[in-house]
N, C-alpha and C positions, 0 to 999 in steps of 0.2 A: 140395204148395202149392196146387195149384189146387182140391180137394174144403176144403183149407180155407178157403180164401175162398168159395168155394162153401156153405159152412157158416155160415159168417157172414152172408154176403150174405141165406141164407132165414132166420136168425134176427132180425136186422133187420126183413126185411120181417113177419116175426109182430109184431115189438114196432110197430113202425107202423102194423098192421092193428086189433092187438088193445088196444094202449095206450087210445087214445079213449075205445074200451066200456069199460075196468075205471075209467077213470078219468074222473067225467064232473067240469064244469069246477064247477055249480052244486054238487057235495057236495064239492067242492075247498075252494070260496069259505066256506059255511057252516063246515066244521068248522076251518079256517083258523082264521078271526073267534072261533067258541066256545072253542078252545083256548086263542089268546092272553090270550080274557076270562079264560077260567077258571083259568092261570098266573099270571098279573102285573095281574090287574083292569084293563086297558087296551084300546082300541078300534083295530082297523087300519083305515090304510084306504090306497089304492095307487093309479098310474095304471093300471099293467096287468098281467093274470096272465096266463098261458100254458103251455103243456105242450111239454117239449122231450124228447126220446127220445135221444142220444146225449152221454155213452156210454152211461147208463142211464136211463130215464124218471125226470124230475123235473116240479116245478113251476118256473116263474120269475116271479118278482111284480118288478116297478121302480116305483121310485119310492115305497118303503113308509113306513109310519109309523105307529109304535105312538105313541099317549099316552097319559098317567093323569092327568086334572086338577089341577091345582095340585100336580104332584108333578114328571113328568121327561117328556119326549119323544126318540125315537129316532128317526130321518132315514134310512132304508136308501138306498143305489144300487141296490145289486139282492140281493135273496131269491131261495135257491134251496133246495125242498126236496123230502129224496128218500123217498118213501113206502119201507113196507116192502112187499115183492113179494108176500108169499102172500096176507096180508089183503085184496088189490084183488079174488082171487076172490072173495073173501065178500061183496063189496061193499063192505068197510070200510077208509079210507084212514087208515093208523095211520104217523107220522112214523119215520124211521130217521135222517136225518140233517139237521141247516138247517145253512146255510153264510148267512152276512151276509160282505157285501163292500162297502166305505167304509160304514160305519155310524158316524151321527156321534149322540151321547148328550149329551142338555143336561139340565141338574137344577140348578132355585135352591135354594140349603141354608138350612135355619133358622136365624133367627138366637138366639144364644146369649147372656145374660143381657140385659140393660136398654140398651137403645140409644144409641150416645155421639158426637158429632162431633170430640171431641176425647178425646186418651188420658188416664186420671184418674191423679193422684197417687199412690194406693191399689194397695197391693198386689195381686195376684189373689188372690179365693177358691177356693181350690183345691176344695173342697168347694158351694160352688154354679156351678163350673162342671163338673163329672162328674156334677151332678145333670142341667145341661141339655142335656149330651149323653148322659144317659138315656133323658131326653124325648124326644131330638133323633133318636135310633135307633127308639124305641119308635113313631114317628110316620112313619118310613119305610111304602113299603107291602111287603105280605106276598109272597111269592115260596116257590113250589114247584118241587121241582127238575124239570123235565120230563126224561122216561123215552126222549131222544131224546139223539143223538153233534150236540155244535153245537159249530160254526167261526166265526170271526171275524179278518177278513183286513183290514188298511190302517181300523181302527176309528179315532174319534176321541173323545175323554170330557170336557166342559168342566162344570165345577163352579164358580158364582157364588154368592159370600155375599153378605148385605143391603147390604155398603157398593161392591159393585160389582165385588169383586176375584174371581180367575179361577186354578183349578186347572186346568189342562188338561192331555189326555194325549194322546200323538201317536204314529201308528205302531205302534197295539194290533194286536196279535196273540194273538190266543186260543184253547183247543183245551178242549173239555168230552167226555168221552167216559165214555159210563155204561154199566153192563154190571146185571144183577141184584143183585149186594151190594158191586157198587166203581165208586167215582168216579173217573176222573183228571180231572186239570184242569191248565193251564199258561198264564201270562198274559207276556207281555214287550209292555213301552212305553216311550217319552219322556216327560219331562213337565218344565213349568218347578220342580216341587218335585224333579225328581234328572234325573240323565243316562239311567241307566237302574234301570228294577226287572226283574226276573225272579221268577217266581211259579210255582212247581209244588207237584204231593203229589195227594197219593188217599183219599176217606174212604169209608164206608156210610155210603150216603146213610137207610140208615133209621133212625139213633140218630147219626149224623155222628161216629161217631169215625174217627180218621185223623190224618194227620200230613203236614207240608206242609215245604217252604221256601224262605224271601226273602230276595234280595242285592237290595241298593241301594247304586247307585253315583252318588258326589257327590249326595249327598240336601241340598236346598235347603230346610230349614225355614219361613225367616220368614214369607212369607206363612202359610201352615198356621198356625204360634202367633201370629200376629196374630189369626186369627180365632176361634183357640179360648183366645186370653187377651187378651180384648180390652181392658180394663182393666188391664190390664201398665203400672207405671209405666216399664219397659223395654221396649225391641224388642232383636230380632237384627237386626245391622247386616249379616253376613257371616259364612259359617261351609258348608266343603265335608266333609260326614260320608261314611264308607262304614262300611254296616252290613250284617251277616248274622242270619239270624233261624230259627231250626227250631222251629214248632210242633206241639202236638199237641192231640190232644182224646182222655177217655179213653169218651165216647158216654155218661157219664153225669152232664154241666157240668162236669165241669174242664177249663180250657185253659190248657197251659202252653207258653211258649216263651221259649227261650235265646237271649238276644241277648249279640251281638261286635259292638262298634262302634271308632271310630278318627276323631279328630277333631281335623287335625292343627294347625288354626287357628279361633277361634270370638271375634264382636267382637261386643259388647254394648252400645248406646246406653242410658244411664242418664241420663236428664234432655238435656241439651247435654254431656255427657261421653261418651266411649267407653273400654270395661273388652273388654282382652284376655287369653282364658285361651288357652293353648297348651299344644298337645303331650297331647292326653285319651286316653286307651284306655280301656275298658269292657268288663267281662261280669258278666253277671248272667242273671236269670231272675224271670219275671213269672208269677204263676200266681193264675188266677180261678176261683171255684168259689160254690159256694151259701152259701157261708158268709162270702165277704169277698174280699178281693185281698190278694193279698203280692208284694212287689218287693224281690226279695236281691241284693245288688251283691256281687258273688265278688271283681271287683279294679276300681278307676276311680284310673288313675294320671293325675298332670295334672305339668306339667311348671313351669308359671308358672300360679296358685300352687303352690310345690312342695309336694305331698302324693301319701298312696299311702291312700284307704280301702275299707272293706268294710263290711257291715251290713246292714239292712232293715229295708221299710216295710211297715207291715203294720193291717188298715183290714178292718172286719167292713160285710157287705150294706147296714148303713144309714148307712153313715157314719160310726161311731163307736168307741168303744175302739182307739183308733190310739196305735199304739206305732211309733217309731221309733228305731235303734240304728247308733250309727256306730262303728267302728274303724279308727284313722288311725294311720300310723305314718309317720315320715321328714318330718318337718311343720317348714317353715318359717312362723315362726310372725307374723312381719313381711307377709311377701305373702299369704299368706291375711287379715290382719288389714286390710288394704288393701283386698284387692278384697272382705272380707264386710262392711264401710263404704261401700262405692260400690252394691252390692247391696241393702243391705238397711239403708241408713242411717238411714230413718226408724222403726225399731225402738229402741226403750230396752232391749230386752235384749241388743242387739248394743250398743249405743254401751255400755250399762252393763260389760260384758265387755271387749271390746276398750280401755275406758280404762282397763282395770286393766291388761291384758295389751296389751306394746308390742310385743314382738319376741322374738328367740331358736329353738332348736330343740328339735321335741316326738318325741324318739325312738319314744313310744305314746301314743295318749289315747283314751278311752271315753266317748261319750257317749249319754245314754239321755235318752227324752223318750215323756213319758205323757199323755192325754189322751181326752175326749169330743167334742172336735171338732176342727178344724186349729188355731182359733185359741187353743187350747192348749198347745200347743207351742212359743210364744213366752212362756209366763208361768216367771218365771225359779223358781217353785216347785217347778216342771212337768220340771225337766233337773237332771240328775247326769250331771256328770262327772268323768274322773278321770284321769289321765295323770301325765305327766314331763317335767320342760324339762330343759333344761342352755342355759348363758350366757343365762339368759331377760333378758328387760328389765319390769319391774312395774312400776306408779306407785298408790300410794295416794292417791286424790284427798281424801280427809277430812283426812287427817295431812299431805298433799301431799310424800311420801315418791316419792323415785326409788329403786329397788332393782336393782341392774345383779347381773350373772356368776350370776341367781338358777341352783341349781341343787339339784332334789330332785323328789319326789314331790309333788301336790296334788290335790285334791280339793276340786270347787262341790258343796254339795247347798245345796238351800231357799234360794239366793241366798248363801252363803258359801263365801268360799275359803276352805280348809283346808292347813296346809301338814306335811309330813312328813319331819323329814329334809332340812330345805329349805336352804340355806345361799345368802345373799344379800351383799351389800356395798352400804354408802349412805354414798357419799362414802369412805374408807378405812375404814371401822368395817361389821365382818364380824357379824350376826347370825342366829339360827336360829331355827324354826317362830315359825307364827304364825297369824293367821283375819284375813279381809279380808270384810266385808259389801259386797256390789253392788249398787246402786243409788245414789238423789238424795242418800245418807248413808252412802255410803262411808266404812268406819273400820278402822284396823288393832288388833287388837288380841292 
């Protein structure tokens, strides 16, 4: 015991003696400052640096602060970093590890389409807002992965949009550890958008392929889709999701990741009214590539409206040739007809449809929709679909025809119902197939 401490005691005294020489303060300070420049295009600057030797020689800088103009700033407690050992003989102070402790990160975010003080009537364009947050990423600054193990202990992350409002994250913890051809990485925080996220995975950092993944618990949207729909003639009122998420990348632009979500309550303000869906589950998969995105729903059961669908959306690099495909089975045809009127009631193709169709059950139905921009997909030329009622409820507005116990096969293409097999009752008088035109001239025929 005693030649070990004995052993220790004169290895100390070398790193104290010799620490100083290998590490002078002024090529500390420079290559500090050049690094950060040359990582994140950003300036430090600190009250105080210092060299501390236990347990290992490090730096310690307090009171730090990176910023990048008109972009983000970062507020350290205290930087601590640990050179690597043999380079100092060389002279050359090459990083091994930085550890930040309460590091608080502030960043105003761009704003996102045309500026509004009040919510517009107007549905969102789905399509000019994925443009502006093309822009909106494209305009971030550039970041290299540094070839250094970085910590971050008791972090904070506050994100402000233009109209004032505040993503904040609280309780960051983070671990970055890089080796030659692998990354790990692991993030856990609070935030008022969820309770908690968890964030782990590992990539090559030289082509970034790898594979990651994220639990979020009670994920709090609204704010977030206030500010990336900001022209929503709706908000979320209320809504506690938990989601799980496994991505990957394959290093050559594709990223795809599997999402499981469960949303067991979700309240919608629509104008001065409130629309609630209950009881959602979800899985699907997103997947981004050179070529477009595609988003495949495997199952989205909802409870209130009752339905069960499946399908996808699918959308090339410029926004165009967008196909979308729904299949739904187990479909009450009343409550969906309800809340896709409170959703989306200033549509003529929804009113046009739903005043035909009142109610009843849709044991299957398919629907397809084709188009060169989003707002194609509303144009009633543009959908085929095709399904099954049983005890439907119809109304022919032209004829002003009520059609109760409808039960059979139909088909919309090009704005007509088509009927198959159909067998209906108006008043006690039982009749069979027929075509129904939708729109201002609804007619049976």
């Amino acid at each position: 015991m005693f030649k070990f401490l004995l052993v220790l005691t004169f290895l100390a005294a070398i790193i104290v003696v010799f620490t100083p020489k290998l590490i002078n303060l002024e090529m500390v300070k420079s290559n500090i400052k050049e690094r950060i420049s040359s990582d994140v295009g950003g300036q430090l600057t600190y009250r105080n640096l210092k060299l501390s030797y236990f347990t290992r020689p490090h730096v310690v800088i307090q009171k730090a602060k990176i910023s990048i103009p008109d972009s983000f700033t970062i507020d350290i407690q205290w930087m601590r970093i640990y050179p690597k050992i043999l380079p100092l003989f060389a002279g050359s102070l090459e990083f091994a590890v930085v550890r930040l402790d309460y590091a608080d990160y502030s960043m105003k975010l761009p704003q996102l389409g045309e500026a509004e003080s009040q919510p517009s009537e107007r549905a969102p364009a789905f399509d000019e807002t994925v443009r502006s947050l093309t822009e909106a990423v494209r305009s971030l600054p550039e970041f290299k992965l540094p070839d250094v193990n970085l910590r971050l202990k008791n972090g904070r992350v506050n994100l402000i949009d233009p109209f004032g409002r505040k993503f904040m994250l609280r309780q960051v913890q983070a671990a970055y550890v890089r080796n030659n051809d692998k990354l790990d990485f692991s993030v856990k925080a609070k935030s008022n958008l969820w309770e908690n996220i968890d964030i782990n995975g590992s990539i090559d950092p030289s082509n970034f392929k790898g594979l990651g993944h994220v639990k979020l618990s009670r994920f709090r949207p609204q704010t977030l889709i206030a500010y990336l729909f900001p022209d929503s003639a709706f908000k979320i009122n209320e809504t506690r999701a938990n989601v799980t998420i496994d991505f990957s990348s394959d290093g050559a632009g594709t990223i795809k990741a599997d999402v499981n979500g469960a949303i067991p309550n979700l309240e919608l303000m629509v104008g001065q009214e409130m629309l609630a869906i209950r009881g959602s589950r979800i899985q699907g998969t997103v997947q981004v590539d050179k070529k477009g995105s595609r988003i495949t729903i495997k199952e989205l059961v909802l409870d209130h409206p009752q339905m069960k669908l499946a399908g996808f959306f699918a959308v090339n690099d410029q926004l165009q040739n967008i196909e979308l495909t729904v299949n739904g089975s187990q479909i009450d045809a009343d409550s969906v007809r309800q809340t896709a009127l409170k959703l989306a009631g200033d549509s003529e193709t929804i009113q046009d449809l739903f005043d035909v169709i009142r109610g009843g059950q849709v044991p299957w139905i398919t629907v397809e929709m084709r188009g060169q921009k989003i707002a194609d997909l509303a144009e009633m030329n543009n959908i085929v679909v095709k399904g099954r009622m049983t005890r439907g409820k119809i109304f022919i507005p032209g004829a002003e025809l009520d059609l109760k116990d409808v039960s059979g096969d139909a088909a919309i293409t090009e704005g007509i119902l088509h009927g198959d097999k159909l067998i209906a009752r108006v008043g006690n008088t039982q009749g069979r197939n027929g075509t129904i035109t939708l729109g201002p001239k609804c007619r049976r025929s």
